[in-house]
C-alpha positions as CSV (number, residue, x, y, z in Angstrom):
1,X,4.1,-5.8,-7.4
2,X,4.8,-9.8,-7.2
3,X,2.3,-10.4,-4.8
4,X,3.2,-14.2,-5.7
5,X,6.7,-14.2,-3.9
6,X,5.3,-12.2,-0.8
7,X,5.9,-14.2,2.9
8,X,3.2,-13.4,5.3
9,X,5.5,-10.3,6.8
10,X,5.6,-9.2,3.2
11,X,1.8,-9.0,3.1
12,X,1.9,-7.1,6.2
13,X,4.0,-4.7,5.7
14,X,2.4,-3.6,1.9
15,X,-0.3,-0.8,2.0
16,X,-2.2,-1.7,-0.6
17,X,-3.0,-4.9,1.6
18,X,-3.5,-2.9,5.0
19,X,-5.7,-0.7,3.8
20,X,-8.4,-3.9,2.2
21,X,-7.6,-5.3,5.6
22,X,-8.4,-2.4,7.3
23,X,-10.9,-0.8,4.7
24,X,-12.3,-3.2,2.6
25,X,-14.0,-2.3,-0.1
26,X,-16.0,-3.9,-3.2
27,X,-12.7,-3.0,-5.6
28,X,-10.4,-4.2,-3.6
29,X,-12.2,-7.1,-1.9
30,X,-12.7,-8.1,-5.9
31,X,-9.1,-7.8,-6.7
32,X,-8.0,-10.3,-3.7
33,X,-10.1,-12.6,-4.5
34,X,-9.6,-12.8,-7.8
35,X,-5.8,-13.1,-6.7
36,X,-6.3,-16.1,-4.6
37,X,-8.5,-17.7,-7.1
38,X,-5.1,-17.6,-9.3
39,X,-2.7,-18.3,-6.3
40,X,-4.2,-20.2,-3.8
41,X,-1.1,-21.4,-2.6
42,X,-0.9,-18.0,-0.6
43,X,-4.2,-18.8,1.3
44,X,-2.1,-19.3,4.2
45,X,-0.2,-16.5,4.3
46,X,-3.1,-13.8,3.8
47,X,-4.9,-15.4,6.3
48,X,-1.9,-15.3,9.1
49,X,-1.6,-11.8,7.8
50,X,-5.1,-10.5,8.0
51,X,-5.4,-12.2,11.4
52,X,-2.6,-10.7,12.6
53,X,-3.2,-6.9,11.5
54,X,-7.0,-7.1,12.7
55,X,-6.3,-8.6,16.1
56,X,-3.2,-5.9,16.5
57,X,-6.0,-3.1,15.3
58,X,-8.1,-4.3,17.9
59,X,-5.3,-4.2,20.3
60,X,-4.4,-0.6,19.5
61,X,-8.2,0.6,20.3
62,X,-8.8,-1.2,23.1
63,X,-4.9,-1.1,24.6
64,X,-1.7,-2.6,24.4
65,X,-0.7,-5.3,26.5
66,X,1.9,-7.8,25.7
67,X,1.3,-10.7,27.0
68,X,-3.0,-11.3,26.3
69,X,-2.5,-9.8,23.0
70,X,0.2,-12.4,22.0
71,X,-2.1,-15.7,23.6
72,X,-4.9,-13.8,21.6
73,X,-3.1,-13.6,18.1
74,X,-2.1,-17.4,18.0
75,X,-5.6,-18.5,19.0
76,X,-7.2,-16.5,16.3
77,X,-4.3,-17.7,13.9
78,X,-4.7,-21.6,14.4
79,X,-8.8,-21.1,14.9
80,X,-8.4,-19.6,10.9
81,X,-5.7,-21.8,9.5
82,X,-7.7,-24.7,11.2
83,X,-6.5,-28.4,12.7
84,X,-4.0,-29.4,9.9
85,X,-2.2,-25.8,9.8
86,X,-2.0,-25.8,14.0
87,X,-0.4,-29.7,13.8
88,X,2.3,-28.1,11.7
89,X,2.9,-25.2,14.0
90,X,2.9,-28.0,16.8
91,X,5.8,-29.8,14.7
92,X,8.2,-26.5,14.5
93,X,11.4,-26.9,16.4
94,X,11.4,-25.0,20.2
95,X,13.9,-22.5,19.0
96,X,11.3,-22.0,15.6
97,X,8.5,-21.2,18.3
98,X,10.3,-19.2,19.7
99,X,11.3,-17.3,16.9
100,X,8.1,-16.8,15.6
101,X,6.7,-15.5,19.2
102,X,9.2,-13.2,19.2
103,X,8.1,-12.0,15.2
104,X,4.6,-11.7,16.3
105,X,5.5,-9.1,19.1
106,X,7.5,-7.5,16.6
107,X,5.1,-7.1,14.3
108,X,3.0,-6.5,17.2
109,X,5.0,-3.2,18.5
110,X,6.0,-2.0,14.7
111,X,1.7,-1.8,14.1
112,X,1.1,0.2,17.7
113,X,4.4,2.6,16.8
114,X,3.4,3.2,13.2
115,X,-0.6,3.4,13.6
116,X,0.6,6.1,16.1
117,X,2.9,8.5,14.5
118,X,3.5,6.9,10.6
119,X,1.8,9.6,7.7
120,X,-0.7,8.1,6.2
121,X,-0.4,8.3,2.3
122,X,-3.8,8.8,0.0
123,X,-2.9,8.2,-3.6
124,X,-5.5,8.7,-6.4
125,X,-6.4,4.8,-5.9
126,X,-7.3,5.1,-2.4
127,X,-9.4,8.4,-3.0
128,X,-11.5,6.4,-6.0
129,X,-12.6,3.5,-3.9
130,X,-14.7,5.5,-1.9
131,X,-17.0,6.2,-4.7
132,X,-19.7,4.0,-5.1
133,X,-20.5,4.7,-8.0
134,X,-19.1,3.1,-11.6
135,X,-16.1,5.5,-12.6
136,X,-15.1,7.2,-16.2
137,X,-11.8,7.7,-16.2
138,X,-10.0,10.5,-18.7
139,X,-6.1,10.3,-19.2
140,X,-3.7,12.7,-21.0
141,X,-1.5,11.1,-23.0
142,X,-0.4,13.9,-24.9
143,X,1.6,16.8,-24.6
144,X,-0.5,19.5,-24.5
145,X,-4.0,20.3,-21.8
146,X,-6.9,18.5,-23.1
147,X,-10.5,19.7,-22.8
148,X,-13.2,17.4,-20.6
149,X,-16.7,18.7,-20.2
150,X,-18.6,17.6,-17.5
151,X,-22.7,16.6,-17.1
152,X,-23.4,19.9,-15.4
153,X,-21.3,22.1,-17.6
154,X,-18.0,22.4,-16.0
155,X,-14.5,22.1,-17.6
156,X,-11.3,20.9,-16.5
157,X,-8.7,21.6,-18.3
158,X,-6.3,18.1,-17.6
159,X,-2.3,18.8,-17.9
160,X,0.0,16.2,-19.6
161,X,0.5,13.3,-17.6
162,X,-2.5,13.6,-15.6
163,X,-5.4,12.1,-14.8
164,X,-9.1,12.4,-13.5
165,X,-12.4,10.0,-12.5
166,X,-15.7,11.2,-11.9
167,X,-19.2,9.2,-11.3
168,X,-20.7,7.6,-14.9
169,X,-23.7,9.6,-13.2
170,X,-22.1,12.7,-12.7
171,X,-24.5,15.4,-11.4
172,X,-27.5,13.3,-10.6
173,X,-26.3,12.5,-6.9
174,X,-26.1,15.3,-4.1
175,X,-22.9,16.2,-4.6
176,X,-20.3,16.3,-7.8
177,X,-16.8,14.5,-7.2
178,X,-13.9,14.2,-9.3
179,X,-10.6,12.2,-8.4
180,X,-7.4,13.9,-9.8
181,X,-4.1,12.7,-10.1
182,X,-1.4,15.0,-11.6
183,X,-2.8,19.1,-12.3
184,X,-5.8,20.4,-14.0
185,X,-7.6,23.6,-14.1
186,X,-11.4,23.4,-13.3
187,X,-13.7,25.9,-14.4
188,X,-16.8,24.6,-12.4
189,X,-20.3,25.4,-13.3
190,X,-22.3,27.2,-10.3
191,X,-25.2,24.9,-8.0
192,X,-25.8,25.9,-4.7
193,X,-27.0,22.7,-4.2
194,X,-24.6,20.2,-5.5
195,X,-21.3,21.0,-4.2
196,X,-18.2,20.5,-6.4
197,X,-15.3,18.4,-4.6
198,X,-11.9,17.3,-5.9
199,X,-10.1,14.8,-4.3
200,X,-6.2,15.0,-4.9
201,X,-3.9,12.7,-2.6
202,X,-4.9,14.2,1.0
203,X,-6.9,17.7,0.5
204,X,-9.8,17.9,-0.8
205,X,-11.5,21.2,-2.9
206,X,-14.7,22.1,-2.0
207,X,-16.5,24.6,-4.2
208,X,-19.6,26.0,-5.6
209,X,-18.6,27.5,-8.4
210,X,-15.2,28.8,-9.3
211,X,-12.1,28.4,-11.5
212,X,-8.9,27.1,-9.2
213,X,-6.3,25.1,-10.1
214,X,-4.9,21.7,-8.3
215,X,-1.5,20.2,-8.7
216,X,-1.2,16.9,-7.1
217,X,1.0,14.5,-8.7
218,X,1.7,11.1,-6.8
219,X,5.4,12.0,-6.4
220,X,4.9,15.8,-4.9
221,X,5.8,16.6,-1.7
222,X,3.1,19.2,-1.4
223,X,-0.4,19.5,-2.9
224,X,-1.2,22.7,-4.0
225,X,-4.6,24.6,-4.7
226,X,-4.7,27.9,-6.5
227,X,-7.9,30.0,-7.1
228,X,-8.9,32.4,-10.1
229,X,-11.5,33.2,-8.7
230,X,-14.8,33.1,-6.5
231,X,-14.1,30.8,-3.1
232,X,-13.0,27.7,-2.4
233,X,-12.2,25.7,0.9
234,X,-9.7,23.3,1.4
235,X,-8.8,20.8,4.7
236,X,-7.4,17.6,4.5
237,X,-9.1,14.5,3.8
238,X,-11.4,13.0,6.2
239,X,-9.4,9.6,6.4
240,X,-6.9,11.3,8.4
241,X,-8.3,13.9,9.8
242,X,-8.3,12.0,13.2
243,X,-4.9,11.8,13.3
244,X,-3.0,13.4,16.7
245,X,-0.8,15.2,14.6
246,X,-3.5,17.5,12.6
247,X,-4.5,20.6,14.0
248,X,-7.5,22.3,13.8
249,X,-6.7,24.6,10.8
250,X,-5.8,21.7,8.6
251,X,-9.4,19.2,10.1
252,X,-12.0,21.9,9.5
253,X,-9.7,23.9,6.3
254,X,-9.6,27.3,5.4
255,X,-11.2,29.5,2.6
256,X,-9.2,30.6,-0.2
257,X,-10.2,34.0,-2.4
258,X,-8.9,35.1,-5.7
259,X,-4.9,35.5,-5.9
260,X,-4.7,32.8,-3.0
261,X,-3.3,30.1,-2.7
262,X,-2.9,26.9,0.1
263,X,0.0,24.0,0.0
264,X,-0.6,20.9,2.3
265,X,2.7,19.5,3.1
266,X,2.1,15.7,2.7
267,X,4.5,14.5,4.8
268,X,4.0,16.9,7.9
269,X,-0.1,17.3,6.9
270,X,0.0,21.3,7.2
271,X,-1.3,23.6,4.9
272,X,0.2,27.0,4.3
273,X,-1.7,30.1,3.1
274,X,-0.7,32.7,0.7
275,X,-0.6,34.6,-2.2
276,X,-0.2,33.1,-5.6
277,X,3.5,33.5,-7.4
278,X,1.8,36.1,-9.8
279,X,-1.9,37.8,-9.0
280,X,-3.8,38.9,-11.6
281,X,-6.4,41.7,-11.8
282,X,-9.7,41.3,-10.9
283,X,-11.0,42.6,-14.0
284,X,-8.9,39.9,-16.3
285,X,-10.9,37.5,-15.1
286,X,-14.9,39.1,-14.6
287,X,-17.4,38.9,-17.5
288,X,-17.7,42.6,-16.9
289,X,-14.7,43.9,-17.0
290,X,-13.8,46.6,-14.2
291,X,-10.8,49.5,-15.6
292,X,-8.7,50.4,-12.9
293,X,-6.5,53.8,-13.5
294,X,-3.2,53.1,-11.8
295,X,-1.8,56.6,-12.8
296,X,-1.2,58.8,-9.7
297,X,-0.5,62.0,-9.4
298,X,0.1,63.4,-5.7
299,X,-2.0,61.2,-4.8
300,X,-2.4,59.8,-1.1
301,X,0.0,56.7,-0.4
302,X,-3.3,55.2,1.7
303,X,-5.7,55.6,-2.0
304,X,-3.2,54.1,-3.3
305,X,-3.0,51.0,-1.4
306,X,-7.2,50.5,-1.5
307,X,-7.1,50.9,-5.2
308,X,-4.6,48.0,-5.2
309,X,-6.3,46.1,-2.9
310,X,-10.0,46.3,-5.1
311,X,-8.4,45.6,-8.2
312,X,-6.7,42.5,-7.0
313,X,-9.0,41.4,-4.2
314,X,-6.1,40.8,-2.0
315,X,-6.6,42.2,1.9
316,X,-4.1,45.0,2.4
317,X,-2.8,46.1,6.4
318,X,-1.4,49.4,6.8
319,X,-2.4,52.3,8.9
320,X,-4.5,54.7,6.9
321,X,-3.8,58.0,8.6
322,X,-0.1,57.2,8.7
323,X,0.4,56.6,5.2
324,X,-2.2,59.5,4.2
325,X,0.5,61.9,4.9
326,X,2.8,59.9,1.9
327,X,1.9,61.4,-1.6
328,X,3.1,59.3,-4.6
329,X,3.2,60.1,-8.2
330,X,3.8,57.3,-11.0
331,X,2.5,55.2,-14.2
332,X,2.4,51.7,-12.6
333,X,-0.1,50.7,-15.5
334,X,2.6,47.7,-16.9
335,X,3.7,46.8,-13.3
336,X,3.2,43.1,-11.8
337,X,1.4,43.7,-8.6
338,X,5.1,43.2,-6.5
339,X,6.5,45.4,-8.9
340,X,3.9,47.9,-8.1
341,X,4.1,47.7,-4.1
342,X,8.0,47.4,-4.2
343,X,8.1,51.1,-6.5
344,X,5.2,52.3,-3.8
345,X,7.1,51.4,-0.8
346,X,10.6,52.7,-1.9
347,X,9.3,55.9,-2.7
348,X,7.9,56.6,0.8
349,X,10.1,54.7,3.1
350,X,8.1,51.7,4.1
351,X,8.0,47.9,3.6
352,X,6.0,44.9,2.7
353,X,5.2,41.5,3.9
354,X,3.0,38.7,3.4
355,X,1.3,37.4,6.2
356,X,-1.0,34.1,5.8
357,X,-2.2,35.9,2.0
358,X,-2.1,39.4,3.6
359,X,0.3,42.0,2.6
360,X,1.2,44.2,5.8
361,X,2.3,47.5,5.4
362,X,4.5,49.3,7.4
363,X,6.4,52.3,8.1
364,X,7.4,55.5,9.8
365,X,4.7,57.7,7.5
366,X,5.5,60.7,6.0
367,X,6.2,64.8,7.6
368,X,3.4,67.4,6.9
């Protein structure tokens, strides 16, 4: 980013600059300072540019109107720049004036449009600046998942290319954070009283102790959250969870159980529920482990459907004195749990959907 060559519509339009502008914070506040220290030639073309976005951000909170807003921007424009800047705006040609005017109001109605109905983007940057605490940073360089143990015991297994940053005091605050960029695999140690959050472009994981995995790479479309097991809840962060545009279900989040999964759609900020590509058993995952017979033998189509539903955890709909008419009899021992419900639900007529990480059951039922 040559920051050196940017005019002051340049600055404007970059979001790295909106959002110190609009945000500041001790990070970013340190790295434009330290830029004008090196180019101080662009002194005046920050200033017009900060000027210009907070009076338009004022505008937009308080109301748009054309006219005042314009008179107001140039006043606080020539009050920064001071006397010798507003002698060289006096010298500009009419048709110059003119031309600038008319850039201001442009500006002016691109920032009300945008502010309005333009997605807001949260990269793994903008997520770490709102720690305030010093952050370690672990990167994988390598091809293969890497191992990194945290304060209070948790892992995080980080994939290739990937990234994470948590607190240099990690576990001594009220709360555990951890800033990913890219996918990783936590395995998070259980405290009721410090809850466990990820922060990966705009959702954040809330947990309490669990095993998910995020994928959240800064070129994704989607980010996507997949849990193991326990609970976790997701929502979108909070520094656009004001927008018009968000409903309800992606501002307060939903929970996620084991074989569940949610994808937040970045560009439309909605998350989808479901079930993971391939559930697992219960029991594979439990320190105990639970043995589930999946042998049947004239047994009732409606057993059959609650002993899949314990041993995956996943909520089942059907009617039970429907299908308690259907008997079945098969080894589905080495079947993936589709496999399963697709041999189940050929062999009595019915069907199967998913439904928000439900799978509904339905069908005519079987004769006496």
């Amino acid at each position: 980013m040559k920051y050196s060559q940017f005019t002051t519509s340049d600055f404007i339009e970059d979001a790295h600059f909106r959002r110190w502008v609009q945000f500041p914070t001790a990070e970013s506040s340190a790295f434009w300072e330290d830029f004008l220290q090196r180019h101080p030639e662009k002194k005046q073309e920050i200033t017009v540019a900060q000027n210009i976005l907070l009076t338009l951000e004022a505008q937009v909170e308080s109301g748009f109107s054309t006219k005042a807003n314009e008179d107001r921007v140039f006043q606080q424009i020539q009050q920064q720049l001071g006397e010798e800047q507003e002698v060289k705006i006096r010298r500009l040609p009419v048709w110059a004036r003119w031309a600038a005017a008319a850039s201001v109001v442009l500006v002016m109605s691109w920032w009300f449009v945008n502010r309005q109905t333009a997605p807001i983007e949260l990269t793994y940057e903008v997520n770490r600046e709102q720690s305030e605490s010093p952050l370690t940073e672990k990167v994988n360089d390598t091809p293969k998942p890497i191992l990194v143990t945290l304060a209070d015991g948790s892992s995080i297994f980080l994939s290739p290319k990937s990234r994470i940053s948590y607190a240099k005091t990690f576990n001594e605050g009220s709360k555990r954070e951890v800033y990913l960029s890219g996918e990783a695999f936590f395995e998070v140690a259980k405290n009721p009283n410090k809850p466990f959050f990820v922060y990966a472009n705009e959702l954040v994981t809330k947990v309490l102790g669990t095993s998910f995995n995020v994928k959240a790479f800064p070129e994704d479309k989607n980010v996507e959250v997949k849990v193991r097991t326990g609970r976790v809840a997701v929502a979108v962060a909070e520094k656009i969870s004001n927008r018009k545009n968000i409903s309800n279900r992606e501002r307060e989040g939903i929970v996620l159980l084991p074989n569940q999964q949610a994808v937040l759609s970045r560009q439309e900020i909605r998350l989808v529920k479901s079930l993971v590509e391939n559930p697992t058993l219960l029991s594979a995952t439990t320190p105990t482990p639970m043995r589930y017979s999946f042998v049947f033998e004239a047994a009732q189509a409606s057993d059959v459907f609650n002993m899949i539903e314990k041993a995956y955890g996943i909520d089942m709909v059907f009617d039970e004195e429907i299908f308690s008419k259907c008997q079945f009899t098969a080894d589905l021992t080495d079947e993936s749990l589709y496999e399963k419900l697709d041999i189940i639900c050929k062999s009595i007529e019915a069907n199967y959907q998913i439904l928000d990480a439900q799978i509904i059951i339905s069908g005519k039922g079987c004769a006496n």
